[in-house]
mmCIF file of the N, C-alpha and C atoms, coordinates in Angstrom:
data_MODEL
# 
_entry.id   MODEL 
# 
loop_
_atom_site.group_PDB 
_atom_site.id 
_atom_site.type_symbol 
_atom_site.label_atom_id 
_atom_site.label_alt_id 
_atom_site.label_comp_id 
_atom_site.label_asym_id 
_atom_site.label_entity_id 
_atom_site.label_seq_id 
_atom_site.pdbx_PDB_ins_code 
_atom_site.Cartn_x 
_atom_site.Cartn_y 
_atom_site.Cartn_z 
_atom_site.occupancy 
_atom_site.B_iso_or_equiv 
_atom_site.pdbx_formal_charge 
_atom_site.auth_seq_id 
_atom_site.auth_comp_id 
_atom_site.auth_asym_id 
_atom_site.auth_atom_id 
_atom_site.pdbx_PDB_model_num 
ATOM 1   N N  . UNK A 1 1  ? -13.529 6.647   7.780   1.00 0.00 ? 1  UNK A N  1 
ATOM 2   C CA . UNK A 1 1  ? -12.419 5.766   7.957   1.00 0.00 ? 1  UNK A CA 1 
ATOM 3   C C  . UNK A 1 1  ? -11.653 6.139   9.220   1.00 0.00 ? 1  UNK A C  1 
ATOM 4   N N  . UNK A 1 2  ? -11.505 7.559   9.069   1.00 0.00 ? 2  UNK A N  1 
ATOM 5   C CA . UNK A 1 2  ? -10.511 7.937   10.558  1.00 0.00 ? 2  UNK A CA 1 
ATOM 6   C C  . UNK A 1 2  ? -11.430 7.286   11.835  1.00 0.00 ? 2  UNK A C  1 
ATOM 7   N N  . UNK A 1 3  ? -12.811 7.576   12.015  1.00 0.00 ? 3  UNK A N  1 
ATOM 8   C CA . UNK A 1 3  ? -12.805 6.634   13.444  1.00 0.00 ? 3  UNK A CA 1 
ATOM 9   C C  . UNK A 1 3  ? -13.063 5.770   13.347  1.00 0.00 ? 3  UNK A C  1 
ATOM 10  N N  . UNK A 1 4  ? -13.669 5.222   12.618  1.00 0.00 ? 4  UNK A N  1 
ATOM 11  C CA . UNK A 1 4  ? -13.501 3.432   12.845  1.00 0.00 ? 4  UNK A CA 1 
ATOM 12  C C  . UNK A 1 4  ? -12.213 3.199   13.013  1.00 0.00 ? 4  UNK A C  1 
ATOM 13  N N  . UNK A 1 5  ? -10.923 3.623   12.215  1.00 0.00 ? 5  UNK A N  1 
ATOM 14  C CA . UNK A 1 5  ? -9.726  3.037   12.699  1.00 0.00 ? 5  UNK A CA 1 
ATOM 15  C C  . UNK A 1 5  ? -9.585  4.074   14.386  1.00 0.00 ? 5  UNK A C  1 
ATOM 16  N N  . UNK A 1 6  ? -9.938  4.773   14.773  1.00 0.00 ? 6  UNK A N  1 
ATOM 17  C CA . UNK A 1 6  ? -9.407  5.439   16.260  1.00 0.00 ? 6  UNK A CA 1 
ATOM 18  C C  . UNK A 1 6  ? -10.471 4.568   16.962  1.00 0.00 ? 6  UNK A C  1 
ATOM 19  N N  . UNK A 1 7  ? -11.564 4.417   16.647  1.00 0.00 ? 7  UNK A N  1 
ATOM 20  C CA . UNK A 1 7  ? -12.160 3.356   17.946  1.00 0.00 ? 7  UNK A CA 1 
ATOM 21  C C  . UNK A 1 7  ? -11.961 1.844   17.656  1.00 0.00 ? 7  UNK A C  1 
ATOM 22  N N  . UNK A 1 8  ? -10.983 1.079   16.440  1.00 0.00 ? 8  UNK A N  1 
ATOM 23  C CA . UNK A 1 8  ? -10.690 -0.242  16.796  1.00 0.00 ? 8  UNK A CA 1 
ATOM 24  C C  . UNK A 1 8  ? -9.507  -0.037  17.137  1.00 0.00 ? 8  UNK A C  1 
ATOM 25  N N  . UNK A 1 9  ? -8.395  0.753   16.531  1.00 0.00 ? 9  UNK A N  1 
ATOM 26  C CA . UNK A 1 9  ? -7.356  0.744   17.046  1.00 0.00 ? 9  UNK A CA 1 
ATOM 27  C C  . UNK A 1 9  ? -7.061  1.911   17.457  1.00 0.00 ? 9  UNK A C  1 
ATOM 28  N N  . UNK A 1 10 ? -7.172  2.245   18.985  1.00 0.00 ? 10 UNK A N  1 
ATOM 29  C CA . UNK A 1 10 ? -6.544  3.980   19.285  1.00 0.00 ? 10 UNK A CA 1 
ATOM 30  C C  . UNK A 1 10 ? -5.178  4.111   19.324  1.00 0.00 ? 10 UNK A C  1 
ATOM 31  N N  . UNK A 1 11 ? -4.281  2.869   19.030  1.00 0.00 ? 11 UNK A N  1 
ATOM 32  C CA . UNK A 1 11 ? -2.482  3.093   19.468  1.00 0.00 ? 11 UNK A CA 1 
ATOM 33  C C  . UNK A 1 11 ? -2.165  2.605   18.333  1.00 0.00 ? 11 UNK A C  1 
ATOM 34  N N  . UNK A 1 12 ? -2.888  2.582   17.200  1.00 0.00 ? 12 UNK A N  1 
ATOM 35  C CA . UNK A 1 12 ? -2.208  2.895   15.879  1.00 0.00 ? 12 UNK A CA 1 
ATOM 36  C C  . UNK A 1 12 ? -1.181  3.798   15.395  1.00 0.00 ? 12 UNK A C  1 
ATOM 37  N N  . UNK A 1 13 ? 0.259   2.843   14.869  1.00 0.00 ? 13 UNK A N  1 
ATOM 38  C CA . UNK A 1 13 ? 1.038   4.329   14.877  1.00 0.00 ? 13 UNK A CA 1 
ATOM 39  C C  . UNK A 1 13 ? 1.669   4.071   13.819  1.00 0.00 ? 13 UNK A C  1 
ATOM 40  N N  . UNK A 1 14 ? 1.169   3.784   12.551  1.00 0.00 ? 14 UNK A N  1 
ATOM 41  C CA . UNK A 1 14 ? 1.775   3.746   11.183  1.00 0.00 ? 14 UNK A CA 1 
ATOM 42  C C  . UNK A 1 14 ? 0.262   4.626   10.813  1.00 0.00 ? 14 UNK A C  1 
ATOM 43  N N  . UNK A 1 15 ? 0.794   5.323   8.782   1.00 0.00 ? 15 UNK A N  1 
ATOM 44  C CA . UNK A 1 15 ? -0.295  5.552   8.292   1.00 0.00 ? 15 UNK A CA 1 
ATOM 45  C C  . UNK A 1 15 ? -1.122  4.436   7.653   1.00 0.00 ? 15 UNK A C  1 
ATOM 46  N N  . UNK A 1 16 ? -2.389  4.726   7.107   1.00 0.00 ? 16 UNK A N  1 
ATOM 47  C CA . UNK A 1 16 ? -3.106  3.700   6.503   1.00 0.00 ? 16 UNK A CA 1 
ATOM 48  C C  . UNK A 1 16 ? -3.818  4.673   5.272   1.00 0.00 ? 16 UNK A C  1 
ATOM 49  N N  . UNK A 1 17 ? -3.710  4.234   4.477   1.00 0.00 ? 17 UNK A N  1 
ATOM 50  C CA . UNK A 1 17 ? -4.613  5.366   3.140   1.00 0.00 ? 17 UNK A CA 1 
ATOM 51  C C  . UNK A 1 17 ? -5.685  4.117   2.519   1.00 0.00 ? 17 UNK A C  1 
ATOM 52  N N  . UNK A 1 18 ? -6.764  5.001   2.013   1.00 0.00 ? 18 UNK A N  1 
ATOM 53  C CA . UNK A 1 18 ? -7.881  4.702   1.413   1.00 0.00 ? 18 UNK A CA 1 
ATOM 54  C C  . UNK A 1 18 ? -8.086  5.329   0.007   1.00 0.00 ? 18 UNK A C  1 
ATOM 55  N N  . UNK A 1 19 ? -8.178  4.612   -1.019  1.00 0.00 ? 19 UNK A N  1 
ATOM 56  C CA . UNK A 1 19 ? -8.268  5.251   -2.354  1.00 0.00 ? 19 UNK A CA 1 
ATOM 57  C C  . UNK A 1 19 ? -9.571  5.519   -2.494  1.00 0.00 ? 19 UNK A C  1 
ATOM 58  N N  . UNK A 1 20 ? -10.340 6.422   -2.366  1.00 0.00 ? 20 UNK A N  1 
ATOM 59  C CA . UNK A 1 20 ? -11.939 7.185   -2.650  1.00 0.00 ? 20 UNK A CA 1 
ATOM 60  C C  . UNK A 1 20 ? -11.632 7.291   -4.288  1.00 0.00 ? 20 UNK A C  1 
ATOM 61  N N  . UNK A 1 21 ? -10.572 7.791   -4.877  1.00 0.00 ? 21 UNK A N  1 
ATOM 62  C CA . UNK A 1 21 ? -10.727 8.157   -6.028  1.00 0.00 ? 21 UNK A CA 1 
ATOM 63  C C  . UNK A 1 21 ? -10.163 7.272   -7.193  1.00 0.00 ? 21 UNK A C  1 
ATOM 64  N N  . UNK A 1 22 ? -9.642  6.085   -6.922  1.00 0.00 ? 22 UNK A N  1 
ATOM 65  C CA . UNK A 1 22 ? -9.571  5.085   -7.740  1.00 0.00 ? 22 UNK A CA 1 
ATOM 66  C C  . UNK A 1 22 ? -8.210  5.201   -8.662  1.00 0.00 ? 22 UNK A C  1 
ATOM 67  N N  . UNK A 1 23 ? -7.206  5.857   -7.466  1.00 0.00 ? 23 UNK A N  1 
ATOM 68  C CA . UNK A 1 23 ? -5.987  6.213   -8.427  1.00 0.00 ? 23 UNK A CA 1 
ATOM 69  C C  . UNK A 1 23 ? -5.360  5.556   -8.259  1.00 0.00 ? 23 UNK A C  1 
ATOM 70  N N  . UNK A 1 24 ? -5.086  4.509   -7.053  1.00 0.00 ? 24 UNK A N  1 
ATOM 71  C CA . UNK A 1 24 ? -3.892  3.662   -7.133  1.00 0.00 ? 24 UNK A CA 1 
ATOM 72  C C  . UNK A 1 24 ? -3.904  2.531   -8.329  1.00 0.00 ? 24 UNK A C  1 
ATOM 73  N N  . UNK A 1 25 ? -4.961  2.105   -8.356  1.00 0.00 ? 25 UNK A N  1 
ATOM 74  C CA . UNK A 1 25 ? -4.572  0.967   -9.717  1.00 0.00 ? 25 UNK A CA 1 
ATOM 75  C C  . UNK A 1 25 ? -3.310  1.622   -10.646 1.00 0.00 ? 25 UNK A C  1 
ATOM 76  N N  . UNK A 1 26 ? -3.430  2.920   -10.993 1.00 0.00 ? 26 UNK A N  1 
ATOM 77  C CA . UNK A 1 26 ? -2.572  2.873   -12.258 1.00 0.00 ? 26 UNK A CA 1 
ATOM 78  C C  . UNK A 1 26 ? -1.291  3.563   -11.589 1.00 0.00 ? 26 UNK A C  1 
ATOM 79  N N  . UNK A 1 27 ? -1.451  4.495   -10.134 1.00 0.00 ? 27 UNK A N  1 
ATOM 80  C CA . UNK A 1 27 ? -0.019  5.127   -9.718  1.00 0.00 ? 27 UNK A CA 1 
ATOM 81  C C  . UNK A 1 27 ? 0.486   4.161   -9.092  1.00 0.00 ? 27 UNK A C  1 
ATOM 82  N N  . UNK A 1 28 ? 0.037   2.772   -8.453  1.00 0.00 ? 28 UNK A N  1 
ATOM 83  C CA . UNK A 1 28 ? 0.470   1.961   -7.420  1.00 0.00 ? 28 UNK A CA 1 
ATOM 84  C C  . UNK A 1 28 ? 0.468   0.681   -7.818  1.00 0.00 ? 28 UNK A C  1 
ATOM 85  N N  . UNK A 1 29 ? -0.643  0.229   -8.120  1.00 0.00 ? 29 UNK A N  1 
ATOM 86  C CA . UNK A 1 29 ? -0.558  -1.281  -8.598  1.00 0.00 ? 29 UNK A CA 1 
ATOM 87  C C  . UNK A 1 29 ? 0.076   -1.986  -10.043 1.00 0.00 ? 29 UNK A C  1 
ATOM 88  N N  . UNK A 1 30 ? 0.214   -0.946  -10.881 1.00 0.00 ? 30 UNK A N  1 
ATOM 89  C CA . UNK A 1 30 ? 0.596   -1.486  -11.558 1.00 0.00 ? 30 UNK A CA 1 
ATOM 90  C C  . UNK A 1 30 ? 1.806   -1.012  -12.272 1.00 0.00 ? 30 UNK A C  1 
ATOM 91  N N  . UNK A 1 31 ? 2.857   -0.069  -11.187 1.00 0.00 ? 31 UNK A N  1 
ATOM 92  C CA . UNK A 1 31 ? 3.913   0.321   -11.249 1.00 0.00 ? 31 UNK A CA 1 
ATOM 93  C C  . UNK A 1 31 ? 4.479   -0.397  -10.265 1.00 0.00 ? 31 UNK A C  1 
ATOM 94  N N  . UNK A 1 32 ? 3.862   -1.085  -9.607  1.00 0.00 ? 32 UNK A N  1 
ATOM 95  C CA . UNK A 1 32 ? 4.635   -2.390  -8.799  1.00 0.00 ? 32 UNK A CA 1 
ATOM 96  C C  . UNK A 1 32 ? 4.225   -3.763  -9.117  1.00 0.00 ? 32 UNK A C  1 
ATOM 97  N N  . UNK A 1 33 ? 3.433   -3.811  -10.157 1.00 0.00 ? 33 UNK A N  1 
ATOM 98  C CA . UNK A 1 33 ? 3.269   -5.095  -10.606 1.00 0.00 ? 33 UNK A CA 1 
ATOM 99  C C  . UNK A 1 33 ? 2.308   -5.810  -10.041 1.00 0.00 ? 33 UNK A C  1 
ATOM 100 N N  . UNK A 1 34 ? 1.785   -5.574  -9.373  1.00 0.00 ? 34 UNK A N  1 
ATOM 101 C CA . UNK A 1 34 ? 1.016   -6.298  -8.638  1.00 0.00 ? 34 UNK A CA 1 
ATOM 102 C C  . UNK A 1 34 ? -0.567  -6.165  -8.693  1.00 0.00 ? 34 UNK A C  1 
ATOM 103 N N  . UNK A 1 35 ? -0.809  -7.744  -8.657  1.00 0.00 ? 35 UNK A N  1 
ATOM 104 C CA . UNK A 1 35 ? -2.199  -8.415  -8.712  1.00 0.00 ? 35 UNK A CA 1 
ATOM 105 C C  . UNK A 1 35 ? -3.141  -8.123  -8.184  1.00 0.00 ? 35 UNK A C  1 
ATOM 106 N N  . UNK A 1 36 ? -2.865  -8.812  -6.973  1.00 0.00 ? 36 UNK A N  1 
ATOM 107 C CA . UNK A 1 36 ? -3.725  -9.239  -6.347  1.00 0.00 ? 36 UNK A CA 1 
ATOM 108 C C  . UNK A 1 36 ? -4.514  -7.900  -5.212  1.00 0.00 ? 36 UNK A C  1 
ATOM 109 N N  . UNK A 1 37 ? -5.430  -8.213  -4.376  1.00 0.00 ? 37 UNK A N  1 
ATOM 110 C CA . UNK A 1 37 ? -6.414  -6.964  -3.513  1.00 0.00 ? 37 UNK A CA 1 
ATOM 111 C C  . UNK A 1 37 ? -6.409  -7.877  -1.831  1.00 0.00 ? 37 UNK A C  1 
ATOM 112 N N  . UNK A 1 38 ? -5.852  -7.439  -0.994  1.00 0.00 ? 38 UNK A N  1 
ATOM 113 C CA . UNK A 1 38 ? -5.631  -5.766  -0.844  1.00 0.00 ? 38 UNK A CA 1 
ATOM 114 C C  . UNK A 1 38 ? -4.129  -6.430  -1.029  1.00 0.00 ? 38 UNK A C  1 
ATOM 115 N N  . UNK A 1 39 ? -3.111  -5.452  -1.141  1.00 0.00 ? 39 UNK A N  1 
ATOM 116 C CA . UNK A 1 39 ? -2.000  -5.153  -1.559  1.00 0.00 ? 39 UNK A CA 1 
ATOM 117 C C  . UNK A 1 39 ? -1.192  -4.059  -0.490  1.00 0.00 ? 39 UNK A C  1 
ATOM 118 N N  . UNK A 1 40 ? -0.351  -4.490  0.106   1.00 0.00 ? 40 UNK A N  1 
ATOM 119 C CA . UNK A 1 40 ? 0.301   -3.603  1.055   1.00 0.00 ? 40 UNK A CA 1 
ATOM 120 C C  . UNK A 1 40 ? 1.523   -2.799  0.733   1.00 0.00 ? 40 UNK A C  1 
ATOM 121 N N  . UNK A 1 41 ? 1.946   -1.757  0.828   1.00 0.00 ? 41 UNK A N  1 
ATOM 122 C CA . UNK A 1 41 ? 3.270   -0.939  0.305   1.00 0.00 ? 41 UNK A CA 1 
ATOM 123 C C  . UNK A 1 41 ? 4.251   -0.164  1.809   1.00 0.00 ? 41 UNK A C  1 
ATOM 124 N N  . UNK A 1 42 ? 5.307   -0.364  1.426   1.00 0.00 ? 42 UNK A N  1 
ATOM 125 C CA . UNK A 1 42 ? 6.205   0.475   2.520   1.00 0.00 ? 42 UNK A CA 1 
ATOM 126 C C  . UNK A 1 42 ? 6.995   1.445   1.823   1.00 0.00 ? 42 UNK A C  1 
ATOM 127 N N  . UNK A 1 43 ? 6.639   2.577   1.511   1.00 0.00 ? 43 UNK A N  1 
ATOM 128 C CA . UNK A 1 43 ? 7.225   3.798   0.565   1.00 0.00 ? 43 UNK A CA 1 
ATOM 129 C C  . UNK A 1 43 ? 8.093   4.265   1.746   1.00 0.00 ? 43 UNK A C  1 
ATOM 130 N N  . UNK A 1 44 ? 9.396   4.287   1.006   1.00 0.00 ? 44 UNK A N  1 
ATOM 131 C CA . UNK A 1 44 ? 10.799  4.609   1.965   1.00 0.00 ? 44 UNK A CA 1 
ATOM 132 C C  . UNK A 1 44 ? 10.762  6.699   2.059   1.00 0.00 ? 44 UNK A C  1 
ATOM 133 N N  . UNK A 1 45 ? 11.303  7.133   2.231   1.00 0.00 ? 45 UNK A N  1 
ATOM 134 C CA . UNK A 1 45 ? 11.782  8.817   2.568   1.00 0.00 ? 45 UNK A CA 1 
ATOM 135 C C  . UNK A 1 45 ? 11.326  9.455   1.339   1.00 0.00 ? 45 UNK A C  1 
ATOM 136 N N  . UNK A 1 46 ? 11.932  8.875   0.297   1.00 0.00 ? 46 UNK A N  1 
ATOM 137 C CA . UNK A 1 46 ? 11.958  9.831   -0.929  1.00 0.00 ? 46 UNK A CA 1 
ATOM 138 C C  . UNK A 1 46 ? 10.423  9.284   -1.891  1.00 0.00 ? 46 UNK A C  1 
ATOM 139 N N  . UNK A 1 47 ? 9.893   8.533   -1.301  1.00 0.00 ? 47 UNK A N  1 
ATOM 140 C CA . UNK A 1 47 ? 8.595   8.330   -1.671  1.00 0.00 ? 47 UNK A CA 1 
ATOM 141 C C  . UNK A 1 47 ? 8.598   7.350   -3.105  1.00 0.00 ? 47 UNK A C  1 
ATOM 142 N N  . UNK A 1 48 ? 9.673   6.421   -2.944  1.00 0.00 ? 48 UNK A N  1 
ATOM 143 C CA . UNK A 1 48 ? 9.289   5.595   -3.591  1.00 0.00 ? 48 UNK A CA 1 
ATOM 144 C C  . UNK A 1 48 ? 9.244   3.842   -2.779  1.00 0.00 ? 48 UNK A C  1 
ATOM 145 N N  . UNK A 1 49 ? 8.133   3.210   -3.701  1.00 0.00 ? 49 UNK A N  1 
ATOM 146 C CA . UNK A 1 49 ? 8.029   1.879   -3.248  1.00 0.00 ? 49 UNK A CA 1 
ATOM 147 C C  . UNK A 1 49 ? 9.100   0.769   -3.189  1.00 0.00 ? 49 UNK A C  1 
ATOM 148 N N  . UNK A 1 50 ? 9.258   0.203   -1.349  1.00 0.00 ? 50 UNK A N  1 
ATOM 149 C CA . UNK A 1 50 ? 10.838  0.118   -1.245  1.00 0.00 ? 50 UNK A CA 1 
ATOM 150 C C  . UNK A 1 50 ? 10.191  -1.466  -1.168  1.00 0.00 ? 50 UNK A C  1 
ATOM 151 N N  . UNK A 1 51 ? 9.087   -1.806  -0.827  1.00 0.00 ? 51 UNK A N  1 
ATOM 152 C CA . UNK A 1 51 ? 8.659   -3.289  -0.998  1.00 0.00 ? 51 UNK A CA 1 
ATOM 153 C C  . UNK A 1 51 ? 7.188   -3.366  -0.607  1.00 0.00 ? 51 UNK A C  1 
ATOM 154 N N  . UNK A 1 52 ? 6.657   -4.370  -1.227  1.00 0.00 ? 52 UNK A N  1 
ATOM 155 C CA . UNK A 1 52 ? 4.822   -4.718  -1.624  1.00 0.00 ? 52 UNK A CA 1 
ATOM 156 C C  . UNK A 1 52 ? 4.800   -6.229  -1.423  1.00 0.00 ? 52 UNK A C  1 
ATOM 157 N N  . UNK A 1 53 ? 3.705   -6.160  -1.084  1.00 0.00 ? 53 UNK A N  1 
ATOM 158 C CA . UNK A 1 53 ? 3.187   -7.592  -0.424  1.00 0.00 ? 53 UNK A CA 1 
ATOM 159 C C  . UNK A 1 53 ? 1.351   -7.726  -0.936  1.00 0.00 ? 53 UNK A C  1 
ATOM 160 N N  . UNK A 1 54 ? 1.359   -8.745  -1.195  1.00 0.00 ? 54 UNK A N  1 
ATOM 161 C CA . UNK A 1 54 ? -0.081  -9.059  -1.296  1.00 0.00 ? 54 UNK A CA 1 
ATOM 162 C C  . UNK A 1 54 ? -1.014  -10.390 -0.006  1.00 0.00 ? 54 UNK A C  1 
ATOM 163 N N  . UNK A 1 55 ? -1.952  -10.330 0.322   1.00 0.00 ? 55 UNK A N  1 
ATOM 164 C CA . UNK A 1 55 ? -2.237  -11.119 1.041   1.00 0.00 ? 55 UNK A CA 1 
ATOM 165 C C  . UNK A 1 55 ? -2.689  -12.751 0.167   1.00 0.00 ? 55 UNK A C  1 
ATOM 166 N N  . UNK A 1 56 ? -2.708  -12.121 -1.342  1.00 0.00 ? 56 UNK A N  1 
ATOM 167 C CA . UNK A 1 56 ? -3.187  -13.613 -2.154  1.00 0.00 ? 56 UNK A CA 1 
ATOM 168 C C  . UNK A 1 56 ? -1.746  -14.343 -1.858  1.00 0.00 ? 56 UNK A C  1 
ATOM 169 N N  . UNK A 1 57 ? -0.934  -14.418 -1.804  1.00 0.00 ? 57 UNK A N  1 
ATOM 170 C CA . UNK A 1 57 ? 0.835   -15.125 -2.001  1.00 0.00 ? 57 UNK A CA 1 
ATOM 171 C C  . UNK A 1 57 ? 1.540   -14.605 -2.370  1.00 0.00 ? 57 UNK A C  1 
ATOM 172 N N  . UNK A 1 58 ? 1.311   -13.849 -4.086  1.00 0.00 ? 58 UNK A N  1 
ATOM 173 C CA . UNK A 1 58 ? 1.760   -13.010 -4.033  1.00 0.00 ? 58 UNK A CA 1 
ATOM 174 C C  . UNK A 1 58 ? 3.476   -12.887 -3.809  1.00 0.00 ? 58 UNK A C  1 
ATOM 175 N N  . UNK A 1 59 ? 4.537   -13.067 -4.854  1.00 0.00 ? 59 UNK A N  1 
ATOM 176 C CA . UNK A 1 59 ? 5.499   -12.790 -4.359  1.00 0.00 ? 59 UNK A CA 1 
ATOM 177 C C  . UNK A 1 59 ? 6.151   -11.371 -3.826  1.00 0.00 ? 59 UNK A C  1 
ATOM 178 N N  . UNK A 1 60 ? 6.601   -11.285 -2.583  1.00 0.00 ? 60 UNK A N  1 
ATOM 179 C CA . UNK A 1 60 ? 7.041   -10.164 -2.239  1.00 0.00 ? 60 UNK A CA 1 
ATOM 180 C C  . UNK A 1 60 ? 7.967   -8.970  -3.209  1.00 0.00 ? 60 UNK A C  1 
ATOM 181 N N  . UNK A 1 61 ? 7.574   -8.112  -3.387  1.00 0.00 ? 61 UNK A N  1 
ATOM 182 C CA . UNK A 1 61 ? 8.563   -6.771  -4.382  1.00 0.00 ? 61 UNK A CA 1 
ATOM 183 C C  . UNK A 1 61 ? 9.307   -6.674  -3.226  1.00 0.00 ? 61 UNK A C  1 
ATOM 184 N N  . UNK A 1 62 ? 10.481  -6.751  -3.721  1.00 0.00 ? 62 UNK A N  1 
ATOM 185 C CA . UNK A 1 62 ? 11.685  -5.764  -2.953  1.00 0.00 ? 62 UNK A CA 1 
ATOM 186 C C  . UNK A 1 62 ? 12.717  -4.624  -3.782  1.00 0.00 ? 62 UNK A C  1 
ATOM 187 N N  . UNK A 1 63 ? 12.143  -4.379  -5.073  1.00 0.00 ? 63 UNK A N  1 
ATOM 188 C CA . UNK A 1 63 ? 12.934  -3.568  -5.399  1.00 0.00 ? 63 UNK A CA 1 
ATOM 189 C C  . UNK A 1 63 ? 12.524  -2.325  -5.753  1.00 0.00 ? 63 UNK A C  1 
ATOM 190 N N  . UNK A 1 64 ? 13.093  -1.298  -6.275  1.00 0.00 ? 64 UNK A N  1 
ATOM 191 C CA . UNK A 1 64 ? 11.826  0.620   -6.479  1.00 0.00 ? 64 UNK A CA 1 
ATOM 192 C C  . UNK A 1 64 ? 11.975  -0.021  -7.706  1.00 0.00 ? 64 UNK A C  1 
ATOM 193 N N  . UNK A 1 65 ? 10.318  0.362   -8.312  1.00 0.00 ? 65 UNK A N  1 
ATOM 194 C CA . UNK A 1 65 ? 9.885   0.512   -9.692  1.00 0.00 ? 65 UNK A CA 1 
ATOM 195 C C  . UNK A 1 65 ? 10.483  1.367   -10.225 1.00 0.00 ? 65 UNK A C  1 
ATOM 196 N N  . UNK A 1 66 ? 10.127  1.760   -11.390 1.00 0.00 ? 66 UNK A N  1 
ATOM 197 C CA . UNK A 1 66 ? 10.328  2.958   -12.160 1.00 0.00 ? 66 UNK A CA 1 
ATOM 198 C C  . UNK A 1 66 ? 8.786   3.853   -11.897 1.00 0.00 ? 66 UNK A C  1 
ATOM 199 N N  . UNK A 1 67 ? 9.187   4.476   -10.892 1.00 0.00 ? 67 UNK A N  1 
ATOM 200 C CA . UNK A 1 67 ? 7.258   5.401   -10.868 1.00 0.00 ? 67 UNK A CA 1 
ATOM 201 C C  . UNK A 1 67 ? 7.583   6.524   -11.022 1.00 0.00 ? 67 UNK A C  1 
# 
């Protein structure tokens, strides 16, 4: 994953994570409610989810779960 993302994008400057181990469904997706795949998150300082977006429509989360 790391170079394919450094040789399509080398001035990438946010993180990007990949679940290999199949944990977000239950720490991520469905402590934010959400459906649909792929599913985007912006986890604020203290590491909780400050808003989620899905590319299906998907209404936008704007508030922290209980995680």
């Amino acid at each position: 994953m790391d170079a394919w993302l450094t040789e399509r994008f080398p001035n990438l400057n946010y993180r990007i994570a990949f679940d290999y181990a199949g944990e977000m469904n239950g720490l991520w997706m469905k402590a934010s409610s959400s459906l649909g795949i792929p599913t985007s998150f912006v986890v604020d300082r203290d590491g909780h989810i400050a808003f989620s977006s899905t590319a299906a429509g998907e209404a936008p989360m704007k508030r922290k779960p209980p995680i």
